[in-house]
C-alpha positions, 0 to 999 in steps of 0.5 A: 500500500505504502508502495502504491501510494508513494507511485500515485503521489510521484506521478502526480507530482510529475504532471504537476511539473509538466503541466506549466509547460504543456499550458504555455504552449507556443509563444506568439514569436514562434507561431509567427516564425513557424507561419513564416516559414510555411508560408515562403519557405517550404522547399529549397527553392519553388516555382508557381504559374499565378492569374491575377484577377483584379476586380474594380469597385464597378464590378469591371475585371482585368487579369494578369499572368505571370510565373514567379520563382522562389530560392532559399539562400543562405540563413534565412535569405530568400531571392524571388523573380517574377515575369509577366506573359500577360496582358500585352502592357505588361508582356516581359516585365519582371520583378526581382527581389533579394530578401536581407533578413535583419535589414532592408530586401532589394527590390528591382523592377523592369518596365520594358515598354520604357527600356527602364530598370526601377529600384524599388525604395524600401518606403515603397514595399507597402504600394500596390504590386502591379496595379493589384490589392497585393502590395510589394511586400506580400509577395517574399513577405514581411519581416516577423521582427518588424512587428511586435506579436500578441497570442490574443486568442487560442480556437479548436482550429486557429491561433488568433494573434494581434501584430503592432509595427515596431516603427508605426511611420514606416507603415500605413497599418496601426495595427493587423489581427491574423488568424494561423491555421494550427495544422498548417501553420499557414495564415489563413486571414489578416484584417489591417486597422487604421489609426482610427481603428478601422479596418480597411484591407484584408488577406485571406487564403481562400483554397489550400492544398498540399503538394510535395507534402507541403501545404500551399495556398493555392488561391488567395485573395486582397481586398481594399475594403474602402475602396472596394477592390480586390484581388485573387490570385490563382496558382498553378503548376506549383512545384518545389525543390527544382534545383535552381542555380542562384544565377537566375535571379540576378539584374541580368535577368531583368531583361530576358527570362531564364529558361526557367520559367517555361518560356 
């Protein structure tokens, strides 16, 4: 009996000391960085074929098309390149973009129609991407220290966080709540608030698939819910860890597509 009695009372006191630590659970830093690293990182490196319908607030559409490829670098380094096919106005433009984690990415972009290569300034990473409701940003992602994140609530399926920039003049947003798939770790939805606290755009993941055993959106939308447009991109042929060499995303490039992407 004495022997029993000593087991329970050692079992008990083991899950007491485990419980803590259960409870916490994760932080709202490594929910933010496992977000992250789902939602630009799976893979070494990834290609995708986008059609981007952009929807005027009269209900009149346009679409553009365009492939993007995606390398992981060194540390948490990425590099990115975009080339449009479509419309004819914007036929063989192409976005290059080499993410500097810890300080400002590198952005270029190329308007052919002007024989004219464009820095993109680090201000300008938060203006619309092509005419669309995505921004610059949105498309290697944004820094998860630039922010400071907040768990603001735990459900069956999400992790519901509240995210302040670190520097409130390098932004437009006061604020953005984000809601974080809890299998995925993909983020599913973000609503931005204004300094009068009103919301006034929004990202959502509208369709996830996996592919390569990696779950991927594969179609997402924006939408400026003042002006009341939006955007939605639909993915294709997505693939990843195709091998390619980090020559592809250079200034070079700008001006003629690698082979890589399909042209």
């Amino acid at each position: 009996m004495k022997s029993l009695r000593f087991f329970v009372l050692t079992a008990l006191a083991v899950a007491l000391l485990a419980a803590p630590v259960i409870a916490a659970g994760l932080t709202a830093e490594e929910i933010v960085e496992k977000a992250n690293r789902a939602s630009y990182y799976a893979g070494k490196d990834g290609k995708a074929d986008i059609v981007m319908t952009i929807t005027a607030a009269d209900g009149s559409t346009r679409s553009r098309e365009f492939t993007m490829l995606r390398l992981n670098d060194e540390g948490d380094d990425q590099k990115f390149y975009v080339y449009f096919q479509a419309p004819a106005d914007v036929r063989k433009m192409a976005f290059l973009v080499w993410k500097n984690a810890g300080r400002d990415d590198d952005r270029w972009l190329w308007l052919p129609a002007l024989n004219l290569k464009k820095r993109i300034a680090p201000g300008d990473k938060r203006t619309s991407f092509v005419g669309s409701d995505f921004f610059y940003e949105d498309v290697s992602g944004r820094g998860t220290d630039e922010d400071n994140h907040s768990l603001q609530e735990e459900t069956a399926d999400a992790y519901v966080l509240r995210s302040e920039p670190k520097d409130a003049d390098a932004v437009e947003f006061a604020w953005y709540q984000v809601w974080i798939d809890k299998q995925t770790f993909l983020p599913m939805k973000a609503i931005y608030y204004d300094r009068q606290g009103q919301a006034y755009r929004q990202v959502e993941a509208l369709k996830v698939e996996t592919i390569d055993d990696h779950p991927t959106v594969i179609e997402a939308k924006a939408a400026d819910l003042k002006a009341g447009t939006s955007t939605v991109n639909s993915f294709s042929n997505i693939s990843y860890d195709n091998g390619f060499n980090s020559r592809i995303f250079t200034e070079r490039f700008l001006r003629r597509p690698p082979r890589e992407v399909g042209n």
